[in-house]
ZAPANU-964535 format. One record per atom (N, C-alpha, C): residue number from 1; residue in one letter; atom name; x, y, z. Coordinates in nm, 3 decimals. Example, Ala and Ser with C-alpha at 12.3 -4.5 7.8 and 13.67 -1.06 7.14 Angstrom:
<pts>
PT  seq  type  atom        u        v        w
PT    1     A     N    1.319   -0.569    0.780
PT    1     A    CA    1.230   -0.450    0.780
PT    1     A     C    1.320   -0.330    0.780
PT    2     S     N    1.285   -0.225    0.708
PT    2     S    CA    1.367   -0.106    0.714
PT    2     S     C    1.290    0.003    0.787
</pts>
This chain:
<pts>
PT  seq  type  atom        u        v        w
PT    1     X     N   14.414  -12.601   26.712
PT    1     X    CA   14.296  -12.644   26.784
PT    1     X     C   14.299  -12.591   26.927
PT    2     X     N   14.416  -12.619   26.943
PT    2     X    CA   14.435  -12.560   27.132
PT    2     X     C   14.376  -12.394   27.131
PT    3     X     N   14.460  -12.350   27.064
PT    3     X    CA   14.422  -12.196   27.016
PT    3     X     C   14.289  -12.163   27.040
PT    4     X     N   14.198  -12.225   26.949
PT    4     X    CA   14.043  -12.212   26.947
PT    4     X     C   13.991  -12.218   27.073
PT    5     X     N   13.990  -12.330   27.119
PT    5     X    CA   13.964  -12.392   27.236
PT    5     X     C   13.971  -12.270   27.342
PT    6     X     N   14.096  -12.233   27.373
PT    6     X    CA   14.178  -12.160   27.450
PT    6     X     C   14.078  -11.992   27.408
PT    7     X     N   14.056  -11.964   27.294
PT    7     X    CA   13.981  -11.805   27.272
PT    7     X     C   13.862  -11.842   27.332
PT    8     X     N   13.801  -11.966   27.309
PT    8     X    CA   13.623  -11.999   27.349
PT    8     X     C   13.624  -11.943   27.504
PT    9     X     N   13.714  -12.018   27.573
PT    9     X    CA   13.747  -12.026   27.726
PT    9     X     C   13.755  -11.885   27.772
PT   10     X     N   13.825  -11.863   27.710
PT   10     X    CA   13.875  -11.684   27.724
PT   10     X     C   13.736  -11.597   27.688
PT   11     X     N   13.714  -11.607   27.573
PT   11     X    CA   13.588  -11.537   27.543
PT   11     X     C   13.445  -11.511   27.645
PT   12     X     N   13.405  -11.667   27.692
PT   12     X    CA   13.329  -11.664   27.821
PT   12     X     C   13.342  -11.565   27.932
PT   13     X     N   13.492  -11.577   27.930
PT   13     X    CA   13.555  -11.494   28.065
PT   13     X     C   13.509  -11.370   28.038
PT   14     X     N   13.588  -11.300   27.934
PT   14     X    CA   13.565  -11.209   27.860
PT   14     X     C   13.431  -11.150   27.888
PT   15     X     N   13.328  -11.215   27.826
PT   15     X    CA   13.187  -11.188   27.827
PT   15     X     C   13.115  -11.134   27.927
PT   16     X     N   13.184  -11.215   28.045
PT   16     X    CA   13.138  -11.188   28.210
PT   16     X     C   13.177  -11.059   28.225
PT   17     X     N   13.242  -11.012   28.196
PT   17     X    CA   13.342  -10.890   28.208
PT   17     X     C   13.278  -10.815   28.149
PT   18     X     N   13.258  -10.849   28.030
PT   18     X    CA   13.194  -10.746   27.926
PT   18     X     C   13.092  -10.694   27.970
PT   19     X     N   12.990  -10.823   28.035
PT   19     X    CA   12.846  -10.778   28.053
PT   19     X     C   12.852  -10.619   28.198
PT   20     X     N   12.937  -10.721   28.298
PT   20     X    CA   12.993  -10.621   28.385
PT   20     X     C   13.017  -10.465   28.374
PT   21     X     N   13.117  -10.418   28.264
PT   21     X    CA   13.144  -10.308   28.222
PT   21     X     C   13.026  -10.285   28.131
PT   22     X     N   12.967  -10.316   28.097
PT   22     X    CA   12.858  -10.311   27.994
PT   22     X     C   12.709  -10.220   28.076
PT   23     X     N   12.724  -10.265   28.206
PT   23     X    CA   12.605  -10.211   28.249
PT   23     X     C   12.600  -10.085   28.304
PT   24     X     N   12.745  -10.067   28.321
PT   24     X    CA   12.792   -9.953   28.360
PT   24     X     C   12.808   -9.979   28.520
PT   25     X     N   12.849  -10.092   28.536
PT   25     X    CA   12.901  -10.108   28.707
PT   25     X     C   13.012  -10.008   28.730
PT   26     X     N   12.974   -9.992   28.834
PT   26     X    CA   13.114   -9.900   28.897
PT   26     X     C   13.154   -9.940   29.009
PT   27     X     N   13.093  -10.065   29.073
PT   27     X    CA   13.175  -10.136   29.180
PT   27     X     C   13.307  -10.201   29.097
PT   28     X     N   13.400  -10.159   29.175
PT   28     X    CA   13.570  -10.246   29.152
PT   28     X     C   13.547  -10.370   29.204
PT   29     X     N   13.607  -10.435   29.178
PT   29     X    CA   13.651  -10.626   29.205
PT   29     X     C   13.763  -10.653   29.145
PT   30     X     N   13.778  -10.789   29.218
PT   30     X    CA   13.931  -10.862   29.204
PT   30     X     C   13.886  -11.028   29.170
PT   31     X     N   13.875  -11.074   29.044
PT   31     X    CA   13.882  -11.199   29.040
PT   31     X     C   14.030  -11.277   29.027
PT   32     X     N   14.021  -11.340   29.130
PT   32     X    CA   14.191  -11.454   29.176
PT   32     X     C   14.175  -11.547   29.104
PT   33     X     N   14.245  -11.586   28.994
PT   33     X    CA   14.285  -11.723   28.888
PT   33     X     C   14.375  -11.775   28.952
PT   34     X     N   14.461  -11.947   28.919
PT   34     X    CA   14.602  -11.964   28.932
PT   34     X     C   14.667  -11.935   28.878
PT   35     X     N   14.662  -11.855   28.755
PT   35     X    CA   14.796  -11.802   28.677
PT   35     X     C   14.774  -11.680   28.718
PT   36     X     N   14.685  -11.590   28.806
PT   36     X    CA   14.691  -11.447   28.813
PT   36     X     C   14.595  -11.360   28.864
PT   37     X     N   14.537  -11.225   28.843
PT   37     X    CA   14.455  -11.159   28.905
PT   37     X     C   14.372  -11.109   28.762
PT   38     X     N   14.251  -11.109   28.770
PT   38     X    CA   14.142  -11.005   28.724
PT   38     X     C   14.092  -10.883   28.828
PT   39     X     N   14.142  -10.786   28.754
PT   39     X    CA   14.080  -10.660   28.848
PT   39     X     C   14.008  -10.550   28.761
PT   40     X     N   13.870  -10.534   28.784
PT   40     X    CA   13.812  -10.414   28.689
PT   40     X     C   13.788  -10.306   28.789
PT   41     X     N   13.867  -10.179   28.759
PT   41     X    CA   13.897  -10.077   28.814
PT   41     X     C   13.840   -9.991   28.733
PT   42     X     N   13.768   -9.847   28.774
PT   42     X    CA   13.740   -9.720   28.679
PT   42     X     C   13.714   -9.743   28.565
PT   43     X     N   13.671   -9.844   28.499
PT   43     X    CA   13.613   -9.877   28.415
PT   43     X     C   13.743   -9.942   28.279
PT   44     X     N   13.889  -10.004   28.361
PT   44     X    CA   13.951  -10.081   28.289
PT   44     X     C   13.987  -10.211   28.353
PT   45     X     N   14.043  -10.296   28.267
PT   45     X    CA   14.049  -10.446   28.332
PT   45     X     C   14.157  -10.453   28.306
PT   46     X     N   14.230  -10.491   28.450
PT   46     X    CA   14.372  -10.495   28.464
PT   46     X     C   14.402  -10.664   28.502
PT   47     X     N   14.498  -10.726   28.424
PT   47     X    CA   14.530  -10.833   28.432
PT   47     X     C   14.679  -10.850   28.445
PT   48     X     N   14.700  -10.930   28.595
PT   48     X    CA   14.802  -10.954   28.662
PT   48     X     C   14.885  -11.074   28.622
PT   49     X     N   14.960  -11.151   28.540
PT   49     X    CA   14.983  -11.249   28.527
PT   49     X     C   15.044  -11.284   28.677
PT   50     X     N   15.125  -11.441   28.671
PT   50     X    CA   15.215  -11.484   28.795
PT   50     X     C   15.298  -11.404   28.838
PT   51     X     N   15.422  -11.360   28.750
PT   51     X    CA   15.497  -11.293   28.738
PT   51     X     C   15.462  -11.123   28.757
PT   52     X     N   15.380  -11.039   28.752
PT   52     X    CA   15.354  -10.967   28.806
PT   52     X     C   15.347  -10.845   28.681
PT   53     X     N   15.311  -10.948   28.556
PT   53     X    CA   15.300  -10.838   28.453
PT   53     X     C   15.198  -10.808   28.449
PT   54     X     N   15.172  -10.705   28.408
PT   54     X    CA   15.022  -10.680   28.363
PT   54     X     C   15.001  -10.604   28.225
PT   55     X     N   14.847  -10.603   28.251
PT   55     X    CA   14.797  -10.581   28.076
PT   55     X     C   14.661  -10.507   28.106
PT   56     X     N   14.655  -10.387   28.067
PT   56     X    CA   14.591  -10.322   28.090
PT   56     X     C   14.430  -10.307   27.911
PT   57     X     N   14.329  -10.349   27.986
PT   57     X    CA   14.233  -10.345   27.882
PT   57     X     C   14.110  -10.265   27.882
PT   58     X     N   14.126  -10.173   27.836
PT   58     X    CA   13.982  -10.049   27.806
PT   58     X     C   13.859  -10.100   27.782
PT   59     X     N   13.707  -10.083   27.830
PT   59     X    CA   13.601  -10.110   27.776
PT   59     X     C   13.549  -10.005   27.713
PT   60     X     N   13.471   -9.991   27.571
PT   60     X    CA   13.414   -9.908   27.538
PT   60     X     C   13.257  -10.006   27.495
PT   61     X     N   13.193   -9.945   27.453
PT   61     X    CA   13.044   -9.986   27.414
PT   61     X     C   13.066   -9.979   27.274
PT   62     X     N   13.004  -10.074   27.177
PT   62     X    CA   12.980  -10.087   26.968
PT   62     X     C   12.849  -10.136   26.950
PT   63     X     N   12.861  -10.088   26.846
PT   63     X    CA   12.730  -10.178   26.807
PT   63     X     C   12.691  -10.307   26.720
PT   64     X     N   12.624  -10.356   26.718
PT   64     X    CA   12.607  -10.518   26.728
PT   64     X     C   12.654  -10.530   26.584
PT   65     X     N   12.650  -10.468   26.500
PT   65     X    CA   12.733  -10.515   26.363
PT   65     X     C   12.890  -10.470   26.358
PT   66     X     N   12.906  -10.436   26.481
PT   66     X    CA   13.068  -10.434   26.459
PT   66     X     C   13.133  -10.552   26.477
PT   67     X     N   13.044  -10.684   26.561
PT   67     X    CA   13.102  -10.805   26.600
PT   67     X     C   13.113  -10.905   26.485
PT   68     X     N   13.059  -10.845   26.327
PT   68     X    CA   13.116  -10.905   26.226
PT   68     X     C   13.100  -11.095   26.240
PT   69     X     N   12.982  -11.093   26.281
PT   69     X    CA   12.945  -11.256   26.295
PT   69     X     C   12.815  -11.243   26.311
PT   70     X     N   12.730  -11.331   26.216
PT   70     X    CA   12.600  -11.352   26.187
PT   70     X     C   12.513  -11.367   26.308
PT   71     X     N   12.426  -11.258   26.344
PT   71     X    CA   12.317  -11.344   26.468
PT   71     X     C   12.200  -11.363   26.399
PT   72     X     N   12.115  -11.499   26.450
PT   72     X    CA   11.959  -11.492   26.377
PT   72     X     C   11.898  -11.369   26.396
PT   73     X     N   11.811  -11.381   26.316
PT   73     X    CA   11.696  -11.189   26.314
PT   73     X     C   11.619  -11.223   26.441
PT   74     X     N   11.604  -11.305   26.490
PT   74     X    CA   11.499  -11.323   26.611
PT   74     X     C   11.568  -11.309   26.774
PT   75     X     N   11.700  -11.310   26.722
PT   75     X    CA   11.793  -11.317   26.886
PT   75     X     C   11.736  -11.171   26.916
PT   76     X     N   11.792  -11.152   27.046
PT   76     X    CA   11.750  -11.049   27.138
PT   76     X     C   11.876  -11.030   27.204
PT   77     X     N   11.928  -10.913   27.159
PT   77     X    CA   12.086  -10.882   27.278
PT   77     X     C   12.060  -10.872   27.392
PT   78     X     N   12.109  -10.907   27.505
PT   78     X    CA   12.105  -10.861   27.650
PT   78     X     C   12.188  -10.743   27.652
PT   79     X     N   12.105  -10.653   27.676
PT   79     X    CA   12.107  -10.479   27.728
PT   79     X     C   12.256  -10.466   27.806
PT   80     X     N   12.336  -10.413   27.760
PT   80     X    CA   12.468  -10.360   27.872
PT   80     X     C   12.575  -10.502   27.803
PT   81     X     N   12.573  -10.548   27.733
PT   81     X    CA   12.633  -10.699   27.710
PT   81     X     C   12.733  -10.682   27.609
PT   82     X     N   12.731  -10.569   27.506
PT   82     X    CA   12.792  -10.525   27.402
PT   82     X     C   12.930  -10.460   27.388
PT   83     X     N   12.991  -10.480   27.430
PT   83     X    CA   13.170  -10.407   27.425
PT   83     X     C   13.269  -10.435   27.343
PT   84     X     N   13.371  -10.340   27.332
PT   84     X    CA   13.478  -10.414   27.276
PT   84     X     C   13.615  -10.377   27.385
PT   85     X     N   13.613  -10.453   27.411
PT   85     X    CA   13.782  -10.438   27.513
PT   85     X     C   13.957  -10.436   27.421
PT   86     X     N   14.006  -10.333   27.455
PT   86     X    CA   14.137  -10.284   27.387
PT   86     X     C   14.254  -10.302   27.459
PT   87     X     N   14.371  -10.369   27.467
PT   87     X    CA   14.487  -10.410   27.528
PT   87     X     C   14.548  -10.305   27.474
PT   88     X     N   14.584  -10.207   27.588
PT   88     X    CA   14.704  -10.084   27.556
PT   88     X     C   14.884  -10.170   27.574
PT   89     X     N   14.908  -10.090   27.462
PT   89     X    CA   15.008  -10.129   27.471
PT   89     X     C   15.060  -10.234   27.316
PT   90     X     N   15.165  -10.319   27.335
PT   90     X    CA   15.228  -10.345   27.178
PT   90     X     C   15.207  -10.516   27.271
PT   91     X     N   15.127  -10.626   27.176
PT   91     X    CA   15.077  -10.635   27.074
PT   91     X     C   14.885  -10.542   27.081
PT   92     X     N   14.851  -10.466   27.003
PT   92     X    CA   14.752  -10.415   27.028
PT   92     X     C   14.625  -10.507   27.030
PT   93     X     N   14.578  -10.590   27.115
PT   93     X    CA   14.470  -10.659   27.059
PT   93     X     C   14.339  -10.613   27.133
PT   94     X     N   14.281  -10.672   27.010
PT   94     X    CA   14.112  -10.572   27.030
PT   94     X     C   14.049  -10.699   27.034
PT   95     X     N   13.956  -10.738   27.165
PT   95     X    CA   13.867  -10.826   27.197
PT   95     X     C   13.712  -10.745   27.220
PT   96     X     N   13.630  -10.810   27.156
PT   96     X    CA   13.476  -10.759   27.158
PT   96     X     C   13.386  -10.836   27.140
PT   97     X     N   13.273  -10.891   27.223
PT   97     X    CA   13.139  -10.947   27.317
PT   97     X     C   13.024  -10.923   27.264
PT   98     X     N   12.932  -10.997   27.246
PT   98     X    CA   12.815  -10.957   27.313
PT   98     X     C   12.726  -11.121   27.388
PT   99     X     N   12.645  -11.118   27.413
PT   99     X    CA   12.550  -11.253   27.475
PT   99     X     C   12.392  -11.167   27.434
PT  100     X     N   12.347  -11.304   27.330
PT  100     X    CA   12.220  -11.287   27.302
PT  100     X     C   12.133  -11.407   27.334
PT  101     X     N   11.986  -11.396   27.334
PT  101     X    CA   11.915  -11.524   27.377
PT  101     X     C   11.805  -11.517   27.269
PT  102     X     N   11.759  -11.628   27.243
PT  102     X    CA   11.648  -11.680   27.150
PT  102     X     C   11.569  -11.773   27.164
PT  103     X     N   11.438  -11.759   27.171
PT  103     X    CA   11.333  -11.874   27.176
PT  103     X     C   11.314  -11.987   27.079
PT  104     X     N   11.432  -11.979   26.976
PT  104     X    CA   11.443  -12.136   26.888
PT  104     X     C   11.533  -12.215   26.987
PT  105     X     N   11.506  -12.362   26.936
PT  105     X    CA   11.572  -12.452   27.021
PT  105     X     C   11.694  -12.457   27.000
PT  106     X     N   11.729  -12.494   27.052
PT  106     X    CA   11.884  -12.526   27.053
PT  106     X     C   11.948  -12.586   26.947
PT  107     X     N   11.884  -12.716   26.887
PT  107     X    CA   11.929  -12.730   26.780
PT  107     X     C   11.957  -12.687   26.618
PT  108     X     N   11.826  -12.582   26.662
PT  108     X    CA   11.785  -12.535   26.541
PT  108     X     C   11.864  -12.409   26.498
PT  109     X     N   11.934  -12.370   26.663
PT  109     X    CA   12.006  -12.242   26.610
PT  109     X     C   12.169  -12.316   26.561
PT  110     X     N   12.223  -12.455   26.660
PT  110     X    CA   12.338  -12.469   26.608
PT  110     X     C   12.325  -12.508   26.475
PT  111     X     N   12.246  -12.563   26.426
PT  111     X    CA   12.249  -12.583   26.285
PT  111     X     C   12.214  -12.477   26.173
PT  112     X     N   12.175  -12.391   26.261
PT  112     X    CA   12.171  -12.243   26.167
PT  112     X     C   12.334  -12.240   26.170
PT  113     X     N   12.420  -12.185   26.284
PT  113     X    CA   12.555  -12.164   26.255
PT  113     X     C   12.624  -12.221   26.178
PT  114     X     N   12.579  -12.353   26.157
PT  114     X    CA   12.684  -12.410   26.089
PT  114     X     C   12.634  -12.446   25.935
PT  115     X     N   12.530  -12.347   25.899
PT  115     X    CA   12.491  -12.326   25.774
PT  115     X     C   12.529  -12.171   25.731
PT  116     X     N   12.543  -12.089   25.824
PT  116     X    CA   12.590  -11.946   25.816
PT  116     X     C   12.722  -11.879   25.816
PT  117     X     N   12.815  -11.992   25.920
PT  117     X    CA   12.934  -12.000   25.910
PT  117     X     C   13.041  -12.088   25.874
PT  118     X     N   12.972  -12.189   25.761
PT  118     X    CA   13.007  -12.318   25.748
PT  118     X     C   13.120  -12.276   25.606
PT  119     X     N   13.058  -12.156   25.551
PT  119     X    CA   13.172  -12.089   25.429
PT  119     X     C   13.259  -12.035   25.451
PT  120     X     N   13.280  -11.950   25.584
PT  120     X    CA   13.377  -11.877   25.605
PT  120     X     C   13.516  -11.888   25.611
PT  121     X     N   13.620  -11.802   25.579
PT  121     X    CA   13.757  -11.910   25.540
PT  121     X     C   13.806  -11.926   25.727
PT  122     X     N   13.871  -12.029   25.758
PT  122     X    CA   13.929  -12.070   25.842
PT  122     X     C   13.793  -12.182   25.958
PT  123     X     N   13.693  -12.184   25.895
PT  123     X    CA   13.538  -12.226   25.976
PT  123     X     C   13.585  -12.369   26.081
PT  124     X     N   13.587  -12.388   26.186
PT  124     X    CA   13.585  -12.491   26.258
PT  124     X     C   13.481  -12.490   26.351
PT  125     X     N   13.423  -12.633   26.383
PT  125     X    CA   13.328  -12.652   26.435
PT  125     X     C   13.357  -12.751   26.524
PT  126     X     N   13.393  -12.738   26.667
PT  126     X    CA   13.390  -12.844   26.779
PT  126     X     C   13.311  -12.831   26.900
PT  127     X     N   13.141  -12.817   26.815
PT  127     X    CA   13.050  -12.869   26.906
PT  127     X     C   13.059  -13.003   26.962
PT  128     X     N   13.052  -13.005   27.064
PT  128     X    CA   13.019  -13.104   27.202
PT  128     X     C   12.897  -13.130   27.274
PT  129     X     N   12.903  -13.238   27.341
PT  129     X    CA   12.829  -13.239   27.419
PT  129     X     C   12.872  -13.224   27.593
PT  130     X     N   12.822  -13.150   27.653
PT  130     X    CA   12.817  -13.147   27.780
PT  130     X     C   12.742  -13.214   27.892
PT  131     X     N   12.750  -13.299   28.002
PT  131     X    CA   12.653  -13.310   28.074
PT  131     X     C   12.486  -13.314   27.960
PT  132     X     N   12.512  -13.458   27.911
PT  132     X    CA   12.382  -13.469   27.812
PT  132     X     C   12.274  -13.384   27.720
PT  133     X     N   12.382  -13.221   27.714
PT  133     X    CA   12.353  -13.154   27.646
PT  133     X     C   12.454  -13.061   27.545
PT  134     X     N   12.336  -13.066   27.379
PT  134     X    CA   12.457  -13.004   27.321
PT  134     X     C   12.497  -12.847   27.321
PT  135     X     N   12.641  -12.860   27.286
PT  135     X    CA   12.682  -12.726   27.269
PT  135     X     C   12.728  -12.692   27.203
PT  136     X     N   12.680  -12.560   27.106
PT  136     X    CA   12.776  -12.522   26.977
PT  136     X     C   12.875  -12.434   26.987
PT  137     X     N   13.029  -12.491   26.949
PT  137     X    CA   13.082  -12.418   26.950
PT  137     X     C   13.171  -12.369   26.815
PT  138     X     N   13.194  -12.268   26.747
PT  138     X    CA   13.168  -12.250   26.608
PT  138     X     C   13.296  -12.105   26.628
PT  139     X     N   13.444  -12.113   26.531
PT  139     X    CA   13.508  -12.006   26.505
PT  139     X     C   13.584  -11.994   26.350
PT  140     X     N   13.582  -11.890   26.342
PT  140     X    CA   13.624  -11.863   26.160
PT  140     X     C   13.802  -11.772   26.234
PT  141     X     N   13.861  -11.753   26.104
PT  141     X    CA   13.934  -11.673   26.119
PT  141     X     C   14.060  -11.691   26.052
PT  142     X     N   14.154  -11.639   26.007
PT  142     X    CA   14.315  -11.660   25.983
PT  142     X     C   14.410  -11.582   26.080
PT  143     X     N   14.545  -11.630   26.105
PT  143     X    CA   14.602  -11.561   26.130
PT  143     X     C   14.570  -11.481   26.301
PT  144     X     N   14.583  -11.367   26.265
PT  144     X    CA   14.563  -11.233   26.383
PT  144     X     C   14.412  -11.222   26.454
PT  145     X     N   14.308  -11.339   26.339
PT  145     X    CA   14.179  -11.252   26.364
PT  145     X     C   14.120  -11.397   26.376
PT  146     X     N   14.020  -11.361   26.497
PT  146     X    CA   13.950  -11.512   26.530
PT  146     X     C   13.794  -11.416   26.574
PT  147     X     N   13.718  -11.519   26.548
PT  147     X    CA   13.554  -11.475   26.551
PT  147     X     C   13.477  -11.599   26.616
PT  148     X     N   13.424  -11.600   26.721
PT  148     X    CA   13.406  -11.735   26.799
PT  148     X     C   13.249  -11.721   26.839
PT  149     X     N   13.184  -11.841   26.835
PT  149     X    CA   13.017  -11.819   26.859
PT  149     X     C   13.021  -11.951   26.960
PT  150     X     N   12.941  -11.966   27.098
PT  150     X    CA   12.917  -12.008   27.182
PT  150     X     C   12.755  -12.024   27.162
PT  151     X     N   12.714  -12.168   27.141
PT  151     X    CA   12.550  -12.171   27.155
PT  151     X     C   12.515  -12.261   27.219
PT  152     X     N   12.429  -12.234   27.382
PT  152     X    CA   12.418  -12.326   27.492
PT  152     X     C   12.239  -12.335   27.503
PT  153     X     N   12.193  -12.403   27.621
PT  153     X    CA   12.063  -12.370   27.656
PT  153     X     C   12.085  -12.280   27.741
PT  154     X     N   11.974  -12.222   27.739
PT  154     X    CA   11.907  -12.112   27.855
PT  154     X     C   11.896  -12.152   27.979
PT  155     X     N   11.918  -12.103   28.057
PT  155     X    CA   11.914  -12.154   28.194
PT  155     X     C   11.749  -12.120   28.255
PT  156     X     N   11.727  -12.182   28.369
PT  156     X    CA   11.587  -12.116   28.443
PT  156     X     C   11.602  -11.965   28.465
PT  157     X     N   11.522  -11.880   28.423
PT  157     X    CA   11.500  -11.757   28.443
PT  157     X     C   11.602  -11.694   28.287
PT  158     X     N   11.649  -11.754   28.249
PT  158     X    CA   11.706  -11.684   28.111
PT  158     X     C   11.612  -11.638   28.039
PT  159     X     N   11.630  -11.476   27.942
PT  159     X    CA   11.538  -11.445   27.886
PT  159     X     C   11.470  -11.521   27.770
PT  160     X     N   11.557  -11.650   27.750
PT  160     X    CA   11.522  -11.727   27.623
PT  160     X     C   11.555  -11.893   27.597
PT  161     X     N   11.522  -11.971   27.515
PT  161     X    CA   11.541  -12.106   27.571
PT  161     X     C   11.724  -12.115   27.489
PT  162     X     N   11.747  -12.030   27.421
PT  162     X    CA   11.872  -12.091   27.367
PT  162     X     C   11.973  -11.936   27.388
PT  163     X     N   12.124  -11.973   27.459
PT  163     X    CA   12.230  -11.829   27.504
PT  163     X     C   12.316  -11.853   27.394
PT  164     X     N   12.347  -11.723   27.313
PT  164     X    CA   12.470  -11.734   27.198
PT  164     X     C   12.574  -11.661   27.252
PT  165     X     N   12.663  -11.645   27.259
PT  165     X    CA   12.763  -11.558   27.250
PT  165     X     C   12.888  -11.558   27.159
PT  166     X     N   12.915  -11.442   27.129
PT  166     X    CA   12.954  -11.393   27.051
PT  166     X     C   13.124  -11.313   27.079
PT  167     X     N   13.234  -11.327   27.025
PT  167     X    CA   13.313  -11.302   27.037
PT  167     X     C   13.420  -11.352   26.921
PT  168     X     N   13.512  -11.210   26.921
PT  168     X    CA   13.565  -11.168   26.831
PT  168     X     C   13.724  -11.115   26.922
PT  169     X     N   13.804  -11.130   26.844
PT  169     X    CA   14.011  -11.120   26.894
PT  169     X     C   14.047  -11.065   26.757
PT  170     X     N   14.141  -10.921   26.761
PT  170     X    CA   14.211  -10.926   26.685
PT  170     X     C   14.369  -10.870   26.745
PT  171     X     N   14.454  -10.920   26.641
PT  171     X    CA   14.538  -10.851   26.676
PT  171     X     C   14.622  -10.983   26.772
PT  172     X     N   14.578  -11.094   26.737
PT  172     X    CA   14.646  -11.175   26.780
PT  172     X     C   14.768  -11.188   26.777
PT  173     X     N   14.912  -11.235   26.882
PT  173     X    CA   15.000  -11.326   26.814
PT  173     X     C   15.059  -11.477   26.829
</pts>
């Protein structure tokens, strides 16, 4: 459970990043954590733990059926949002994004997920509620390979009333 929890968290992060490299920024930055540094440089994301290891992760651009997790036919990808990020080096893990928005409500899409991904082997579902609103949060997977769906409301000015995101880890250990 921690695990899950722990990819959702990560995945968000992830996403921010993604969208970032996604648009083709070429401003560098340094995001400061307490366990460490985020730095996206020349178009890789270098991660500093405490200790002063790091982990170096490639962005490239895929396309939306490589993320191997169901989106409704009506979502709409946000443009530049689509990546898959690659950890050089041994354990090889391949993390890959996208964030889409949709004009169904909110409920209607978490209960799509959990009619779409409710078969899949490893399926857990620990939607919540937040601040008097719900949130779906929805991951399949065994083993090495986790597939994680994030479904929130839209914020003011979002292209849509309901944000999915989408994220996928392999190569876990």
């Amino acid at each position: 459970m921690r695990k899950y929890v722990g990819l959702l968290v990560l995945v968000t992060l992830l996403a921010g990043l993604v969208a970032l490299a996604g648009c083709g920024a070429t401003k560098e930055g340094v995001i400061v954590t307490p366990e460490g540094e985020i730095e996206y440089k020349e178009g890789k994301i270098v991660v500093t733990g405490e200790e002063g290891d790091e982990t170096t992760w490639t962005v490239d651009s895929l396309s939306e059926s490589a993320l191997g997790v169901p989106v409704p036919d009506n979502a709409e990808l946000v443009k530049g949002s689509i990546a898959v990020i690659e950890a050089e080096g041994t354990p090889n893990e391949k993390w890959s994004g996208a964030t889409f928005f949709t004009d169904e409500a909110l409920d209607s899409v978490i209960a799509w997920y959990k009619t779409e991904m409710g078969g899949m082997t490893g399926f857990s579902d620990t939607s919540t509620t937040l601040d008097g609103q719900q949130v779906g949060l929805f991951s399949v997977g065994t083993g090495s390979e986790v597939k994680s769906v994030i479904v929130t409301p839209g914020l003011s000015g979002d292209p849509g009333k309901t944000k999915i995101v989408v994220g996928t880890a392999a190569g876990l250990q």
